[in-house]
Legacy VTK file of the C-alpha trace (Angstrom):
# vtk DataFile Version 3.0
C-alpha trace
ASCII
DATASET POLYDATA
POINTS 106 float
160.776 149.174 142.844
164.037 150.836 144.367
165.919 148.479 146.259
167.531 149.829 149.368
170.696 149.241 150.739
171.891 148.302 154.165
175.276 148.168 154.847
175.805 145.837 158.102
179.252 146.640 158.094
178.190 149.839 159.746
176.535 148.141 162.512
179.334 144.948 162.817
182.619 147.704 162.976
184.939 145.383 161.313
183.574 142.129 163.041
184.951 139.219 160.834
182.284 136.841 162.994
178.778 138.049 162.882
177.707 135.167 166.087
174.613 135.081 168.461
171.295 135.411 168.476
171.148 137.936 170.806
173.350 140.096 168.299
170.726 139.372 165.377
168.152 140.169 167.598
169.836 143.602 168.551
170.305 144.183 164.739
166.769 143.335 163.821
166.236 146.368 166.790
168.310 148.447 165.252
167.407 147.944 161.736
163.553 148.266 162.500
162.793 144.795 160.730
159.201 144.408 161.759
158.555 147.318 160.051
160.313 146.354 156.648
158.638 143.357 156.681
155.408 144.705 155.954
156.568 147.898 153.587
156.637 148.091 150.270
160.593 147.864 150.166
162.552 146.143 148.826
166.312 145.329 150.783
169.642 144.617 149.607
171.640 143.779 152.715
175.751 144.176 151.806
177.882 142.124 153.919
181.542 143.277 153.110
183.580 140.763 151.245
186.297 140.354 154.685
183.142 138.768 156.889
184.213 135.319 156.758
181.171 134.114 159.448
177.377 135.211 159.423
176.444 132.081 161.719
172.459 130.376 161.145
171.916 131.441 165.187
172.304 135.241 164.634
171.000 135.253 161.007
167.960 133.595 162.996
167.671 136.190 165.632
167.809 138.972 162.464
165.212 137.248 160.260
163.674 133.960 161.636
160.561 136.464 162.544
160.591 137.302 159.014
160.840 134.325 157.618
157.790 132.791 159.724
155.897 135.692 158.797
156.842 136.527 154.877
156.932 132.686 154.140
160.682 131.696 152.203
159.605 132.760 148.743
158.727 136.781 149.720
161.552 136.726 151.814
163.882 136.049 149.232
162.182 138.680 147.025
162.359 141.106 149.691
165.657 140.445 151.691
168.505 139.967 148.904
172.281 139.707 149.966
175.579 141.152 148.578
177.912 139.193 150.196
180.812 136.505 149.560
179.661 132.922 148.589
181.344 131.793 151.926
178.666 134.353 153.606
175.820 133.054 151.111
176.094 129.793 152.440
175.664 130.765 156.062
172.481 132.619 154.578
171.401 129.485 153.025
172.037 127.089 156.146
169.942 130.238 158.288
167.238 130.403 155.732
167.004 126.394 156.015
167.112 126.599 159.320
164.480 128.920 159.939
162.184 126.919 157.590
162.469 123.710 159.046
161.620 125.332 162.569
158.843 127.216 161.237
157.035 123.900 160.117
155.578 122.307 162.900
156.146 118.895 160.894
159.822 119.704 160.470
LINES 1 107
106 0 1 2 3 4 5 6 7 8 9 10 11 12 13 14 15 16 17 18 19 20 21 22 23 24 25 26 27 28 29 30 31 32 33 34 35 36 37 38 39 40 41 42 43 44 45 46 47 48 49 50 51 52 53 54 55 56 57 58 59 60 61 62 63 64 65 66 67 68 69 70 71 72 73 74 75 76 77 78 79 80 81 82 83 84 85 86 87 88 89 90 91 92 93 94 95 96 97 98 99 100 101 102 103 104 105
């Protein structure tokens, strides 16, 4: 499968924060994530390297619908990240996140 890429860096202008849910939610907007959720596709977000924040409230207003509705395993097959590790962890910590408040026991 081709993996395609998005570069948020295009949608953050030089943001070195990416904060708030209501900005994830916007992106998921812009970036027509329902839809990629249920394509074929798969996604290779880029986060550029001078990013030093992607913080678990807007990554859950981007993807916690995804995550709910993928489950974490096709997530992670079908949203991958180029990013720093700083960035990765703030993935992590979102994905978690999202997880735990998806199960009701949680």
């Amino acid at each position: 499968k081709n993996m395609k890429n998005i570069d948020l860096s295009k949608l953050t202008q030089n943001i070195k924060v990416i904060s708030g849910r209501d900005r994830g939610m916007e992106l998921r907007e812009k970036l027509k994530i329902d839809e990629k959720d249920i394509d074929e596709e798969i996604y290779e977000f880029e986060i550029a390297q001078d990013v030093y924040s992607f913080n678990s409230s807007c990554f859950l207003g981007l993807f916690s619908d995804s995550i709910k509705k993928l489950g974490e395993k096709k997530f992670r097959e079908k949203y991958q990240f180029k990013c720093s590790e700083l960035i990765r962890m703030n993935i992590e910590d979102g994905i978690r996140d999202a997880v735990n408040k998806a199960n009701p026991l949680g």
